[in-house]
KEKOL-255072 format. One record per residue (C-alpha): residue in one letter; z, y, x. Coordinates in steps of 0.5 Angstrom, whole numbers, plus 500, padded with zeros to 3 digits. Layout:
AZYX
...
// end
This chain:
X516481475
X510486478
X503485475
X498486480
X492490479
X486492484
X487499487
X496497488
X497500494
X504496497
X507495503
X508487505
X510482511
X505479514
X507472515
X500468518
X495471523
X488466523
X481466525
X480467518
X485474517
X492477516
X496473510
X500478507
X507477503
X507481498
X513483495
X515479488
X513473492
X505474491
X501473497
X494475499
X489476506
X486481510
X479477511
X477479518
X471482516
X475488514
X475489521
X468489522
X467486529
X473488533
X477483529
X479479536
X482485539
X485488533
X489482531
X492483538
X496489534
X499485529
X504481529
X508476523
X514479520
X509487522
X510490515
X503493513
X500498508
X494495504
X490495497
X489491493
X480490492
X480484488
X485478485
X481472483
X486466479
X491469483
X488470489
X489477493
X483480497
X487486501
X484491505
X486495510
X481499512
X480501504
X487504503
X485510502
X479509499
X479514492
X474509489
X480504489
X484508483
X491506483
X494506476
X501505478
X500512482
X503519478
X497523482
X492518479
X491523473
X491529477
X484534477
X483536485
X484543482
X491541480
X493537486
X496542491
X500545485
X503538483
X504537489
X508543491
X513542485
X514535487
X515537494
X521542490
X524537487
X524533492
X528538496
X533540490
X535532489
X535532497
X540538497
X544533491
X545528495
X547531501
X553535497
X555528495
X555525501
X558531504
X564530498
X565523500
// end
């Protein structure tokens, strides 16, 4: 089972829309809120825009006697460090080099697979 820290970034269900926010299914049957407030003042028209069973992307803030508090609005928040994320160690000078060779080996497996379906 996957232990949650803060800064996780995940993609979940959504399975409850309140007054209160978005409840949030995420995966390993852990579940959290979107509170309203993360949506500033426009929380009655941006609710409009969910619905449940919508798979949504969010972080992780903080985790209290297993409750989870998520965001939204901070799941590019580089202050919310995520420890699971390879590029979380790489310097700013590194990253377009470690992205480039990760952009590479993504192709070379991608013309793997293709030869194997092709193949089959």
């Amino acid at each position: 089972m996957k232990k949650y820290q803060a800064g996780n970034r995940v993609t979940g269900v959504i399975n409850n829309i309140t007054d209160l926010g978005l409840f949030v299914t995420l995966p390993n049957r852990h579940s959290g809120l979107v509170h309203h407030s993360d949506f500033g003042n426009n929380w009655p028209r941006q609710r409009r825009q969910y619905q449940i069973g919508d798979h949504i992307r969010v972080v992780v803030v903080h985790i209290h006697k297993g409750k989870f508090n998520l965001s939204v609005a901070r799941v590019n928040d580089p202050k919310l460090i995520d420890h699971n994320n390879q590029f979380s160690t790489t310097k700013a000078a590194d990253f377009n080099r470690v992205l480039n060779q990760t952009n590479e080996n993504a192709k070379k497996e991608i013309a793997q697979l293709r030869q194997v379906l092709t193949k089959n």
